[in-house]
C-alpha atoms as one frame of an Amber mdcrd trajectory, in Angstrom:
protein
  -4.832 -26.483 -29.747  -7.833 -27.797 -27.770 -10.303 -25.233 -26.632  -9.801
 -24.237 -22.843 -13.458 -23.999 -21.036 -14.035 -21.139 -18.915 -16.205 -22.594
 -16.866 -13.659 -25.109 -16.379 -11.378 -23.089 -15.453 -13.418 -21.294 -12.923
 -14.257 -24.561 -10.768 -10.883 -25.255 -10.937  -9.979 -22.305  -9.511 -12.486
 -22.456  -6.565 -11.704 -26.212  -5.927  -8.222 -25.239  -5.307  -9.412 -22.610
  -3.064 -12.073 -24.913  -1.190  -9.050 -27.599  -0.419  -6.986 -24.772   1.189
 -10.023 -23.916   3.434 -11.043 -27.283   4.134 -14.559 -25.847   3.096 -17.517
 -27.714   4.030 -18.194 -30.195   0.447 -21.970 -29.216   0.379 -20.884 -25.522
   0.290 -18.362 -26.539  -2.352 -20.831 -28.342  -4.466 -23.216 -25.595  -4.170
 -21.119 -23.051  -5.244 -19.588 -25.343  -7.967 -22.798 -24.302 -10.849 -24.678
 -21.233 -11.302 -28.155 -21.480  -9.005 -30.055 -20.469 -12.585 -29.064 -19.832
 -16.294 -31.854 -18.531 -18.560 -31.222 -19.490 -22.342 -33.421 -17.253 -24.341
 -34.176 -16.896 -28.238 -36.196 -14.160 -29.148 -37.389 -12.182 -32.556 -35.649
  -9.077 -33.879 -36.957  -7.275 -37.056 -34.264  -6.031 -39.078 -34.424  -2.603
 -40.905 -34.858  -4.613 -44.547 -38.020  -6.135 -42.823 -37.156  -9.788 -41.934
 -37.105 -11.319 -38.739 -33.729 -12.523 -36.917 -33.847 -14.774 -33.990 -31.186
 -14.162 -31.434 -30.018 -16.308 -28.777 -28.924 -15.175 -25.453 -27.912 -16.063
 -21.947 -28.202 -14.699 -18.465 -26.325 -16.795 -15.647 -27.136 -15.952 -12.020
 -24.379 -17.583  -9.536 -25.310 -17.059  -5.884 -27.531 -14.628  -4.143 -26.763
 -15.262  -0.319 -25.032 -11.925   0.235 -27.384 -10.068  -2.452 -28.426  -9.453
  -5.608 -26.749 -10.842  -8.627 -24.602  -8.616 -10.786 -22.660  -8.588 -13.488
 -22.242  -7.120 -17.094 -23.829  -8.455 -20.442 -21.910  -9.205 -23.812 -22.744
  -8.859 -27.494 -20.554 -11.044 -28.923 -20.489 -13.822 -32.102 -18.552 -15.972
 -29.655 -20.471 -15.728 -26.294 -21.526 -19.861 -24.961 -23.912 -20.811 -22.289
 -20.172 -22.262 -20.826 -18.629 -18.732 -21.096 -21.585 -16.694 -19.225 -21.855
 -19.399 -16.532 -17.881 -19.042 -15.579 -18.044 -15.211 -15.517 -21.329 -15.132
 -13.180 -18.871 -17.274 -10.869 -16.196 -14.828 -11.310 -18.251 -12.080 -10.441
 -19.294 -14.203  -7.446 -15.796 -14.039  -6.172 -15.112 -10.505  -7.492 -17.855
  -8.866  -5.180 -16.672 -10.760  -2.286 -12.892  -9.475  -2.247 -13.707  -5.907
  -2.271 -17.160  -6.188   0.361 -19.956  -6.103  -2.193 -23.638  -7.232  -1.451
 -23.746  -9.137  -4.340 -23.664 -12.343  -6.261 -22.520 -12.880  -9.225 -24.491
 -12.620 -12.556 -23.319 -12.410 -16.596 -25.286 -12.114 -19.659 -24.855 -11.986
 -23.181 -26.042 -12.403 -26.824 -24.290 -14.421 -29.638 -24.057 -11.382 -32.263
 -21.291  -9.438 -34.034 -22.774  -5.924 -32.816 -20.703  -3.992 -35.568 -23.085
  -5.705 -38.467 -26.020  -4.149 -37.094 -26.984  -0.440 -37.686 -28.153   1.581
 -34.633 -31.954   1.201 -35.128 -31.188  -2.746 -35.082 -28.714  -2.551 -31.992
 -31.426  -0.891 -30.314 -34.119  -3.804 -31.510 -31.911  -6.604 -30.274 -31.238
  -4.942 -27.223 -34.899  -4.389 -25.739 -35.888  -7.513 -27.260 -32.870  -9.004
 -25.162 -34.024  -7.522 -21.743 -37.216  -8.060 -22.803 -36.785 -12.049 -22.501
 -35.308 -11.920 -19.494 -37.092  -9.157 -17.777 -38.487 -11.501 -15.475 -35.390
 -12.817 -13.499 -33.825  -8.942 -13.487 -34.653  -6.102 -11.377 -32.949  -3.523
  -8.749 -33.094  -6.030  -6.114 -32.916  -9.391  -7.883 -30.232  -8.944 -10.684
 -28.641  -5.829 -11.831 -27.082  -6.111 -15.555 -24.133  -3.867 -16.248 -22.178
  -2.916 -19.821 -19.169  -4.782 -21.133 -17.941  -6.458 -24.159 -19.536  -4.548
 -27.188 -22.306  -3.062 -24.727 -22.071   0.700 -23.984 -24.183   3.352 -21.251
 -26.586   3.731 -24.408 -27.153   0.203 -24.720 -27.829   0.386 -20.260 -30.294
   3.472 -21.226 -32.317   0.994 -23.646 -32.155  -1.261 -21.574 -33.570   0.283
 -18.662 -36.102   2.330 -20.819 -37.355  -1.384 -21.977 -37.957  -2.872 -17.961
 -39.500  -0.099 -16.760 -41.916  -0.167 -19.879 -42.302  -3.917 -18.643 -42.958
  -2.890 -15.195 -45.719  -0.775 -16.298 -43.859   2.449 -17.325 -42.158   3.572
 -13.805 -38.623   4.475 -14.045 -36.321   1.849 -12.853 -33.333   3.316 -12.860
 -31.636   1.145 -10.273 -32.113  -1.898 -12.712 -28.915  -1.352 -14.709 -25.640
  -0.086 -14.011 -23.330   1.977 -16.374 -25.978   4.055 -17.455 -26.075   7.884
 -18.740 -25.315  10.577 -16.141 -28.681  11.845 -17.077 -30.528   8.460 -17.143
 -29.183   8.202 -13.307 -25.456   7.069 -14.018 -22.445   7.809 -11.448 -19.859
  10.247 -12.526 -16.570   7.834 -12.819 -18.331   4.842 -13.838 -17.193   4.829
 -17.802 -13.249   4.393 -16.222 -13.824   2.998 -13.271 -12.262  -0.647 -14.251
  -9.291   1.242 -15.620  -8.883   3.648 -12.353  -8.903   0.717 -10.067  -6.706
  -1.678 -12.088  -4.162   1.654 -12.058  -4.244   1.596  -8.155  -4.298  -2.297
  -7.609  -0.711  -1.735  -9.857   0.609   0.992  -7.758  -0.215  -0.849  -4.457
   1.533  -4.030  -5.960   4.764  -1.216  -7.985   5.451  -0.822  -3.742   5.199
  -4.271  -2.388   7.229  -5.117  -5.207  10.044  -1.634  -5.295   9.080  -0.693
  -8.506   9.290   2.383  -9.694   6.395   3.580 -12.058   8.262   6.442 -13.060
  11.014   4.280 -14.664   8.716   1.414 -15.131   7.335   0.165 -18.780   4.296
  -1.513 -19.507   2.608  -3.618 -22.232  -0.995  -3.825 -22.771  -2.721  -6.254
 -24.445  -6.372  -4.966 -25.230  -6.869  -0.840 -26.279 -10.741  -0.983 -25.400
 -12.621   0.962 -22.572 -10.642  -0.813 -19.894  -7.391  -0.821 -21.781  -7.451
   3.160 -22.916  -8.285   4.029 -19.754  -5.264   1.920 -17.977  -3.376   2.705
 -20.359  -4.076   6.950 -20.073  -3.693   6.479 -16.049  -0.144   4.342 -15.922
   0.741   7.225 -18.626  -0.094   9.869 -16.019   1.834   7.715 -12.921   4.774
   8.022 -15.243   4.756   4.650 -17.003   6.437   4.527 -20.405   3.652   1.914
 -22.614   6.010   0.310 -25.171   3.274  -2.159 -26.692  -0.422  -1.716 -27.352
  -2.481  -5.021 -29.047  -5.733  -4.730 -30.669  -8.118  -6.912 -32.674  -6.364
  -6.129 -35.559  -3.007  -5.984 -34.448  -0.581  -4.424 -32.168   2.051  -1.802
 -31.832   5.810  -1.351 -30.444   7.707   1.666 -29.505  10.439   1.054 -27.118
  10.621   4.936 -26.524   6.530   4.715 -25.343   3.625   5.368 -26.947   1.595
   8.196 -25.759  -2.150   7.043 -25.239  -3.999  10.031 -25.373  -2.772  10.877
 -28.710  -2.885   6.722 -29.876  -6.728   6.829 -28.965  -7.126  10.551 -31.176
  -5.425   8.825 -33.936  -7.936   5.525 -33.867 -10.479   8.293 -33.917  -9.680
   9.386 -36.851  -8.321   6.885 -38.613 -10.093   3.417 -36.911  -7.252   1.610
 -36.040  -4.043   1.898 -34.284  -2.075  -0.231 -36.637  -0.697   2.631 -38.363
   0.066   4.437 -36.106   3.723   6.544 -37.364   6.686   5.760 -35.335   5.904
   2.772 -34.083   6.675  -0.945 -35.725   3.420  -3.627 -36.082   3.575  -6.610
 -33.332   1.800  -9.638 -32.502   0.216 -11.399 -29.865   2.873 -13.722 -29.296
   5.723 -11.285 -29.222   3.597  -9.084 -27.179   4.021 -11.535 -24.059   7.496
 -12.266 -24.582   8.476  -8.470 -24.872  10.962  -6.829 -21.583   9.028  -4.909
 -19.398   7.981  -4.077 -15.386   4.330  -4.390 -16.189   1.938  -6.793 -18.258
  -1.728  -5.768 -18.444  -4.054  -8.228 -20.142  -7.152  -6.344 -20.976  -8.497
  -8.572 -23.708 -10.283 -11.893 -23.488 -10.043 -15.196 -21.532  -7.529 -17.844
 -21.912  -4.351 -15.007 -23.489  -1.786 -16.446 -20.729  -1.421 -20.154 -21.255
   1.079 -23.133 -20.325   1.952 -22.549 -23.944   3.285 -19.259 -23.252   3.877
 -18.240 -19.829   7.093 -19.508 -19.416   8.482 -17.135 -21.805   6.562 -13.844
 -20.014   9.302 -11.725 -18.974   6.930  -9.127 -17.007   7.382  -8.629 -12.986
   3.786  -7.805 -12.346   0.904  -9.031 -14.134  -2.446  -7.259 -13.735  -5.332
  -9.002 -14.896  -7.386  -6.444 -16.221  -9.385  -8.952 -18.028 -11.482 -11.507
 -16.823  -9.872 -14.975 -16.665  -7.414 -14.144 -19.203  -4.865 -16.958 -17.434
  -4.967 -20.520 -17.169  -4.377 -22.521 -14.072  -2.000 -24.258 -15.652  -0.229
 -20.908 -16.712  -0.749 -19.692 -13.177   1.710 -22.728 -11.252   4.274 -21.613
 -14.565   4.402 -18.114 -13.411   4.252 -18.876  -9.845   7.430 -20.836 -10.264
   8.783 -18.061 -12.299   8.865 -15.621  -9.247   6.077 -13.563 -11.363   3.700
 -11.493  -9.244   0.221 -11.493 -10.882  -2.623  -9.530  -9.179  -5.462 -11.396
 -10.383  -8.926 -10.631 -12.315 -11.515 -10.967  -9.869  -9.226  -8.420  -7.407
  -7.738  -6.202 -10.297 -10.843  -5.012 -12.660 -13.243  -4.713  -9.905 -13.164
  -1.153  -9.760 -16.047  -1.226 -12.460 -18.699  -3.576 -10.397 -17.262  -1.055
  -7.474 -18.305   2.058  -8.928 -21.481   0.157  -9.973 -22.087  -0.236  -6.559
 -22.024   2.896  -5.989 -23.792   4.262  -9.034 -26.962   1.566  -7.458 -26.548
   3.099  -4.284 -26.946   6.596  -5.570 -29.942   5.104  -7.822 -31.551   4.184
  -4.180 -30.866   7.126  -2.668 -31.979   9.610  -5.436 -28.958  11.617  -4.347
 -25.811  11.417  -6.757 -22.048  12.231  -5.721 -19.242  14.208  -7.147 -16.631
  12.625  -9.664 -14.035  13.527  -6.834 -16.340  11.599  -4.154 -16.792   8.991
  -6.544 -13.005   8.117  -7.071 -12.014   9.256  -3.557 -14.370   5.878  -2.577
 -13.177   3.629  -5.071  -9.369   4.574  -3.943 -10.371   3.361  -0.115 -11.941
   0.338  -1.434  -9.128  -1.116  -4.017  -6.427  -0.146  -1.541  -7.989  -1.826
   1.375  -9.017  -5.004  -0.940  -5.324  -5.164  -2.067  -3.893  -4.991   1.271
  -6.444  -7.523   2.944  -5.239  -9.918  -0.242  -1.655  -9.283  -0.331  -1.802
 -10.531   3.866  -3.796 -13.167   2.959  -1.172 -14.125   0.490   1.947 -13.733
   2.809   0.266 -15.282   5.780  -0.683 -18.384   4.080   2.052 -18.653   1.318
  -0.004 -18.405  -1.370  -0.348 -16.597  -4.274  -2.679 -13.814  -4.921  -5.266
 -15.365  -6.622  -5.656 -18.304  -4.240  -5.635 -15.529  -1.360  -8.282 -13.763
  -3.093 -10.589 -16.499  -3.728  -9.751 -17.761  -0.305 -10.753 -14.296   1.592
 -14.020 -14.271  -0.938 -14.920 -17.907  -0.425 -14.806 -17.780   3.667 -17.278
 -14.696   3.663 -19.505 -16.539   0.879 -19.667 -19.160   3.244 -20.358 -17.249
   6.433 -23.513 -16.116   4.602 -24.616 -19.682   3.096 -24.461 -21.115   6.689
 -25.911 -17.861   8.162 -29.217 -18.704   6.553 -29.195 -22.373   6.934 -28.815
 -23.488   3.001 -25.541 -25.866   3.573
């Protein structure tokens, strides 16, 4: 099966979206790239004394509501492509729940798990180190996410402000430490708000959580943590897919005690009472709720006809396909998409900046009693966007984003 770009995907997406607004073209085109990609290579010594170069991106969308954000990647698989379409995500992202941000993704091609510690830390000051000169509190604030953790942010941030002469820059990352000037909230922050974006979308739709089941595809930091809060709204989780393989328990799986067993034993697999799965059955399996927390392209026109879910909540970023999209569409399936449903992480980031600014740092309750406001209000500005235009929620949500983007381009004269 042919590759499907990202980035491909993602000016398809806001093409789509641009012909339903009748948006002006040299907005479009504009909008259509990233305003800057850095492609760096840079030295790492390893602990048996040689020298690995590393290559690595950092894609910077749009700044004409603010500062670009977004998270950056260790992964074998990351492509100049790949970082460029989730800086335009992020774009969009920030601009359906109010942000004052652009968009902005990093990431280096590496398989973080064949590094020890000491070399992990190496790669990633040398990383921040390359591109220290395009980052900064108020010109591009990295973030964690895949294989990148608040340690990694700590690094990272120890490494600029060393660059900027040995002040503390706190501000300069997001997802950090509490005591390196992290929010409380932030580490499930993606998981809390994809929870509530379901529950708003469980009542447009009369669904019941407390009889509802849901599969999740993905068992990392967003996919625990959606997992552990669906568990708590009184979802039964019959299906769980990691790397290595998934899990099925029609009876439900209970997450806090899956993630103790992976713990201790590194893998879910084998987990008793439950038989193995894979990704394909995973899709086709009964259930109220499908949560793809993985990577992009999972939901394809290979596949999405046979996706029996009511609600799909893109937990991941881009994990569906255009073509996939018209499939479910004409399916009756209500999908709440990516750049709506996991921003409750660059939310909380947000915040977490804003308390960096400040010097002043809020509870865990004030913390979460802010992102609640936010998602719910996001959700219901979307889901009338969608109604009032006949449209599905993605298109609303890219709409909604795309006429504020523009209100700012033209505001300062660009387009």
């Amino acid at each position: 099966m042919q590759e499907i770009s990202p980035l491909a995907v993602a000016q398809q997406q806001l093409d789509m979206a641009a012909e339903k607004l009748n948006l002006d073209p040299n907005i479009h085109a504009l909008l259509r790239e990233p305003a800057r990609v850095m492609e760096v290579n840079f030295p790492v010594r390893m602990d048996d004394g040689s020298v690995k170069v590393f290559k690595g991106y950092r894609a910077q969308h749009n700044n004409a509501i603010g500062p670009a954000k977004g998270g950056i990647r260790f992964h074998p698989q990351v492509t100049m492509e790949e970082v460029k379409a989730l800086s335009m995500w992020m774009t969009f992202k920030c601009g359906v729940l109010g942000l004052p941000y652009g968009g902005g993704k990093g990431g280096v091609v590496v398989d973080p798990t064949t590094l020890s510690r000491s070399e992990l830390e190496r790669l990633s000051r040398a990383y921040i180190g390359a591109i220290a000169a395009i980052i900064g509190p108020e010109q591009d604030i990295p973030a964690p996410d895949v294989n990148t953790n608040p340690q990694i942010m700590a690094w990272m941030m120890d490494e600029f402000s060393k660059y900027k002469g040995g002040v503390t820059y706190p501000g300069v990352v997001t997802g950090k430490p509490i005591i390196n000037g992290g929010s409380l909230g932030r580490s499930e922050a993606t998981g809390r708000g994809c929870v509530i974006i379901i529950r708003e979308a469980a009542k447009r739709l009369g669904i019941d959580l407390h009889k509802a089941t849901a599969v999740i595809q993905g068992f990392g930091n967003v996919g625990s943590a959606t997992a552990r809060f669906l568990a708590k709204e009184g979802v039964k989780i019959i299906a769980i897919m990691e790397i290595d393989g998934g899990i099925y328990n029609q009876d439900g799986i209970d997450p806090e005690e899956l993630l103790a067993y992976r713990a201790k034993n590194g893998t879910i697999t084998s987990y008793p009472g439950t038989r193995p799965i894979d990704n394909e059955e995973l899709f086709t399996l009964e259930c109220d709720i499908l949560v793809p927390a993985a990577l992009e392209n999972q939901i394809t026109a290979a596949n999405a006809d046979r996706i029996k879910a009511k609600l799909i909540a893109e937990a991941a970023n881009g994990p569906t396909t255009p073509e996939a999209d018209e499939i479910l569409m004409k399916k009756g399936r209500f999908l709440t998409p990516d750049i709506l449903t996991n921003a409750g992480g660059v939310t909380v980031s947000y915040f977490e900046w804003v308390q960096n600014f400040m010097h002043y740092y809020w509870t865990a309750d004030e913390v979460n009693s802010r992102l609640e406001q936010k998602m719910v209000e996001a959700f219901a500005c979307i889901y009338q966007m969608s109604q009032e235009y006949k449209v599905g929620m993605r298109m609303a949500a890219y709409m909604f984003s795309l006429a504020r983007l523009a209100e700012a381009i033209q505001s300062r004269g660009w387009a």
